[in-house]
Structures are given as structure tokens and as C-alpha cells.
N, C-alpha and C positions, 0 to 999 in steps of 0.2 A: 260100412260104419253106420249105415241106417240104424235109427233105431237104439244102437248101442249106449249113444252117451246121452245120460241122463239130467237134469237140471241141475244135481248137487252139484253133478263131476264136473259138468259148464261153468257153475259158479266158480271151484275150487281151481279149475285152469285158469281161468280170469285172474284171481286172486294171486297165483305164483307168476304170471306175465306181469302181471299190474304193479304186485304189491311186491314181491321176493323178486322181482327184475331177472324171471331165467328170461332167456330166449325161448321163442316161439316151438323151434325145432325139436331144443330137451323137454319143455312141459308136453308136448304131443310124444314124444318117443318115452318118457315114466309111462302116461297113458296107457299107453302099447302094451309096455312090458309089465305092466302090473293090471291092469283091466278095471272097470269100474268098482268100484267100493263104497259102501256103504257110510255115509257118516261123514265122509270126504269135504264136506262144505264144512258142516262144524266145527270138523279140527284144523280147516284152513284157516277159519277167522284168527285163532289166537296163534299162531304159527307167523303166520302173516305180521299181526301187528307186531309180534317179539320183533318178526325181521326187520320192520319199516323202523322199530326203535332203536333195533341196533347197531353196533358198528358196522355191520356189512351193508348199512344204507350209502347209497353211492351219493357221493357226497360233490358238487359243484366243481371243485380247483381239481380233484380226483379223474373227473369224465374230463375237461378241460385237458388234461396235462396227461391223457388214457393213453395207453399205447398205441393206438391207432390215428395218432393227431397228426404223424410224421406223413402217415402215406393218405390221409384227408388231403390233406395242406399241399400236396405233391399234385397231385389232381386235380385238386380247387384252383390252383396257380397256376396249371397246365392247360385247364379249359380256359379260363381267363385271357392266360398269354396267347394262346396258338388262336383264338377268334378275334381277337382284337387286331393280333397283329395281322391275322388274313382281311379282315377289314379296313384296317389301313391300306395296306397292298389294295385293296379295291376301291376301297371309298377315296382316297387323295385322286386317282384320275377322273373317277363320276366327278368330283366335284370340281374339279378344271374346267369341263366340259360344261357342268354346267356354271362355272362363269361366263366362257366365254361364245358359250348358246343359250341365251335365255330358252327358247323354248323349249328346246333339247331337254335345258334345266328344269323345269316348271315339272316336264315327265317325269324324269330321276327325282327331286326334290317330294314327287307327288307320293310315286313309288316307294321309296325308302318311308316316308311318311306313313302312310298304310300300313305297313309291315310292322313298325312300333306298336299299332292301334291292337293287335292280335294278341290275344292271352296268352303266355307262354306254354301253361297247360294244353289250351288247344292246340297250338302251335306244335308242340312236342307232338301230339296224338296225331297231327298231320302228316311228320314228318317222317314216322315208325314206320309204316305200310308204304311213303315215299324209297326212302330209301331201303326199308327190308330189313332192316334189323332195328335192334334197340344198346343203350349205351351211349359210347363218347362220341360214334357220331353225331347223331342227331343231336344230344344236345351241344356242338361245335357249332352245327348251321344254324342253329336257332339264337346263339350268342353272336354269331357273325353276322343273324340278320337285324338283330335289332342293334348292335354296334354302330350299321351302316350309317345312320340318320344323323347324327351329332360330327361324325367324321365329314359326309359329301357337304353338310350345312354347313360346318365350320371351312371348311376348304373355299367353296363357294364363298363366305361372307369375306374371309382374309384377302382373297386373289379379291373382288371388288373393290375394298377399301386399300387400294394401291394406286396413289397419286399419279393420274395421266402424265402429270409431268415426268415423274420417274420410266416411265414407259420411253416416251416422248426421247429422254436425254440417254437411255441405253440406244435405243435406235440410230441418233445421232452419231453415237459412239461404233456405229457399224456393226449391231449385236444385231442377229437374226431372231425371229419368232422363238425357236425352241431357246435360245438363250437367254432371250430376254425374261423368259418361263424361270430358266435354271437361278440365273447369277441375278435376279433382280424381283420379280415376284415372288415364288416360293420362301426368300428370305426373309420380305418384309411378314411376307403373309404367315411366319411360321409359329407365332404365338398363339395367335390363334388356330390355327389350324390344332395345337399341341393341347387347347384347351378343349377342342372336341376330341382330341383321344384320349385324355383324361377322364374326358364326361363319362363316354364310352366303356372306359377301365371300369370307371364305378358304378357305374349299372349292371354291367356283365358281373362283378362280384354279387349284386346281391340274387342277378337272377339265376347266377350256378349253382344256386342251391336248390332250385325246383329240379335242374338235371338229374338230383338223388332218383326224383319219381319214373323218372326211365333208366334207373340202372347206371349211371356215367360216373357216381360216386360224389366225394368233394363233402365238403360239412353238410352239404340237404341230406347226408346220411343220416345225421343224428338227427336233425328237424323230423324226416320220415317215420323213423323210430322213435321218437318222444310222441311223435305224434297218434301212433300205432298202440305203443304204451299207455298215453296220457301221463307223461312220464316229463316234466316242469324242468327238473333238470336236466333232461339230455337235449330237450329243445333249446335250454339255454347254453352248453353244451356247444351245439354248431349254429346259432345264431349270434354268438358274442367271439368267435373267431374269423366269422365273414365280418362284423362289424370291423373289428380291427384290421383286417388284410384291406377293409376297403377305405378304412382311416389312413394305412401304409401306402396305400398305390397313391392315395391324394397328393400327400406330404411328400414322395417320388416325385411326382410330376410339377410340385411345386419349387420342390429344389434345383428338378433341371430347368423349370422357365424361371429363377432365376437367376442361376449359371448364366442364361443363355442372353440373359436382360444386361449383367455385368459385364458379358464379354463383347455383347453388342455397346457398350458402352466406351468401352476400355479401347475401341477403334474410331 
């Protein structure tokens, strides 16, 4: 294709990606099938603007309510769900541990700490040649790793703030170490602990949309492509359905701690 395509035909590609919203794949296959032409910029201008004025402008509630929102939204909730809850699964025992060994703690605390500090971008680009592919893995580890930090912290700070006494009168009560964990710490410590995998939920919603840029899908599909575009609406498009799925997870978690505030009450 050296050579081939000329500045008009450049402009006038531009102009049907940009302005008339084909896809990338049909404006280079017309290309193909028809070859350079003459005059091709000129007659895109007005072509173009008829399009952006008319009804076939994609229009905000349109891209929003697209046919591809169901299986966005299946994805976006799926990276969400499976890293948080594989972080939980990891992060509640790191943060045992590190109650009950400070220095132990200070490593893990340090660790997990670090791992936030990292660009997700980079992160991803580490991960690709890590693991050997691209997709839903990586961005899973990359949501699991920055999950970790607000789960082992919040675990840690709840098991801490558990009245020695309480410890003290399980013990009495002829409860063993691992018991006294189950039927007496873990309880008290569970609101807090429940507010670091809240935190966690809502961070991982909004960083699953950088996953779009390796391929894993979820609403950073449309941000990738608006962005590709320059295209206002499709940016807003999957930027204002991550907002509310991560408005939804909050209002989730708020209902269940205060379920769990009531029912802690009600005994």
C-alpha cells in the first residue's frame, strides 16, 4: 500500500471514521474495493456534514441503550465480580496475618501498598508477556491486584479494633485460638472489613474499563473507541454506565451493612 493512498483519500477516510461513524474495517475495505479517486476529500466534506446533521447521527440514549450493552455489562460485572471476590479469598487471610504479626504485617501492608502505586496501563503491559497472552486474563490479575490493599487494610484495622476484653471472655469461655478468630473477631470486625470490599468493588469498576485496551472487553470498549474516533458520545456512552454500575455496587453494599447493622441489633 506504499505509496497508494494519497492525502485526499487520507482526509476523506478520516472524515467517514470520524464524521459518518463507519468502522475502521468497512472505510479501509470501500478503499480496497474501489481504489483511490480523485476529488474524494471534496465530496466528503458535504456528505459528511449532511451525515453529522442527520438523523443517522448516533445520538447519546441510542449508544447507551445499543445493542451491545447486554454483553458490555456481562463482562464489566464479570471482571468486577471474579477479582474482587478472588481478593477477598486472599486478602481476608493476608490481613489476619497481618494483625496478628505486626511485622509480618508492615511486609504485606507494604506490598499490597506498592502494587496500587503502579499505572494500570503499565501494569497491564507487564502482565501481557507475563502471562503470554492478552484479554480477560490479565486484566482479572491486574483488578485482583489492586483490590488487595483496601481488603488486607481493612481486615487488619477491624481484627485490631477488637476489645482485648472480648478476646479475654471467649477464652474464658474455653474457646480456642481458631475459634475465638471465627465466633468472635471476624464478627465484630465484619463491617469494616465489608467496607474494604466495597472500597475495592468501586475502584475495580472504574479501572475495568482500561481492561478494554488489552482486549477483556466491559464498557472501556466504548471509551477505546470514542476515543479512537474522537467520537463525545461513545465516550460518554461507556463512561456513564461504569458510573452507575459503580453508583449500584455502593448502594449494594450499603444495604447489606445495613442489614447486617439491624440484625446485629435485633440480638
Amino acid at each position: 500500500m506504499s505509496g497508494r493512498i494519497s492525502a485526499a483519500d487520507m482526509v476523506a477516510m478520516n472524515a467517514a471514521a470520524e464524521i459518518d461513524r463507519k468502522p475502521f474495517d468497512v472505510v479501509a475495505r470501500e478503499f480496497l474495493a474501489h481504489g483511490p479517486s480523485p476529488g474524494t476529500a471534496a465530496a466528503a466534506a458535504p456528505a459528511s456534514a449532511a451525515a453529522a446533521a442527520g438523523p443517522g447521527d448516533r445520538r447519546l440514549l441510542g449508544a447507551l441503550l445499543g445493542p451491545d450493552t447486554d454483553r458490555l455489562a456481562r463482562r464489566h460485572v464479570g471482571l468486577v465480580a471474579g477479582a474482587v471476590g478472588a481478593a477477598t479469598l486472599a486478602g481476608v487471610p493476608l490481613g489476619i496475618l497481618a494483625a496478628r504479626r505486626r511485622r509480618t504485617g508492615q511486609v504485606v501492608l507494604g506490598a499490597v501498598s506498592v502494587l496500587q502505586t503502579v499505572p494500570s496501563l503499565a501494569l497491564l503491559a507487564m502482565l501481557i508477556p507475563l502471562l503470554g497472552r492478552i484479554g480477560v486474563w490479565p486484566a482479572l490479575v491486574a483488578l485482583f491486584l489492586y483490590a488487595l490493599l483496601p481488603i488486607v487494610r481493612n481486615t487488619a484495622t477491624g481484627l485490631e479494633q477488637v476489645p482485648p476484653g472480648m478476646r479475654d471472655a471467649a477464652r474464658a469461655l474455653g474457646l480456642r485460638g481458631g475459634q475465638v478468630l471465627r465466633y468472635v473477631e471476624l464478627p465484630l470486625a465484619l463491617p469494616v472489613l465489608l467496607a474494604g470490599v466495597k472500597t475495592a468493588a468501586i475502584i475495580s469498576v472504574g479501572t475495568a474499563t482500561i481492561a478494554a485496551f488489552v482486549g477483556a472487553g466491559g464498557f472501556g470498549e466504548r471509551i477505546a473507541t470514542g476515543l479512537a474516533l474522537n467520537d463525545t458520545t461513545l465516550l460518554l456512552a461507556g463512561a456513564i454506565p461504569a458510573a452507575v454500575l459503580a453508583l449500584a455496587v455502593q448502594a449494594a453494599f450499603e444495604t447489606l451493612e445495613w442489614a447486617l447493622r439491624r440484625h446485629r441489633d435485633a440480638r
